[in-house]
C-alpha positions as semicolon CSV with decimal commas, in nm:
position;residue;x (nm);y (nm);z (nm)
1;X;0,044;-2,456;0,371
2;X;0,410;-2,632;0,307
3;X;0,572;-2,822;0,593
4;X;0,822;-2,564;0,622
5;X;0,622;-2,275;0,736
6;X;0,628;-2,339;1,130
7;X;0,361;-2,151;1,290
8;X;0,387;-2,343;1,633
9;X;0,497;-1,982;1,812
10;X;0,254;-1,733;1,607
11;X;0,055;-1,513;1,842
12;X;-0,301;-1,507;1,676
13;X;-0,430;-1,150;1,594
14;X;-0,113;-0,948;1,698
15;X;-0,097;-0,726;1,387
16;X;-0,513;-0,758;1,396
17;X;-0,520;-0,357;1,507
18;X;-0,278;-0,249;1,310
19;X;-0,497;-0,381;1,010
20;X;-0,800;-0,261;1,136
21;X;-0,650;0,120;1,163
22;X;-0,613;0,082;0,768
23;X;-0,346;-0,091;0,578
24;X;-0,295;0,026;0,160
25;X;-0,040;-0,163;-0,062
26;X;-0,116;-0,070;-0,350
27;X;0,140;-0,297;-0,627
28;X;0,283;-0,136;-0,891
29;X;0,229;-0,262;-1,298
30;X;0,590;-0,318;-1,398
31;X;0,571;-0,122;-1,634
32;X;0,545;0,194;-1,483
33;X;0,839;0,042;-1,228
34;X;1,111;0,283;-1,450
35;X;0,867;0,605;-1,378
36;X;0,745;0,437;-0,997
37;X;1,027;0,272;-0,847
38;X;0,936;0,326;-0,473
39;X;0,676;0,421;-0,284
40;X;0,848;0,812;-0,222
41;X;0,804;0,849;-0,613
42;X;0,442;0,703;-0,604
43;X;0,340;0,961;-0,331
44;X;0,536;1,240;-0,437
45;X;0,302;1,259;-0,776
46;X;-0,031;1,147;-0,543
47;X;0,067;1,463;-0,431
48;X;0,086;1,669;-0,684
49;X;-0,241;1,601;-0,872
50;X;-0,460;1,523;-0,538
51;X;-0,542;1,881;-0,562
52;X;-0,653;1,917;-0,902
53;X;-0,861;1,562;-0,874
54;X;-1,021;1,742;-0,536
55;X;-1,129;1,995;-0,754
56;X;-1,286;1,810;-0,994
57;X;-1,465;1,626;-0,779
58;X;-1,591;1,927;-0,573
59;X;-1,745;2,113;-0,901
């Protein structure tokens, strides 16, 4: 840790539930950044080909 980072007023395990209900960060290779540049873009085609990968891996 560098001297700078004061911690002397952290609450231990505040976000710990938060965390524990599930936390995804996905990062993004840059370059796909130009096709991906937020995550609206990233979910917006999750979207659109969740249902064909749910069918594949139904059959």
């Amino acid at each position: 840790m560098r001297r700078e980072y004061d911690f002397s007023s952290a609450v231990r395990g505040v976000t710990a539930r938060r965390y524990a209900q599930g936390a995804n960060v996905v990062v993004v290779a840059p370059d796909l950044l130009d096709v991906f540049p937020d995550a609206e873009s990233v979910d917006e085609t999750l979207r659109a080909i969740a249902p064909i990968l749910r069918r594949a891996n139904s059959s």
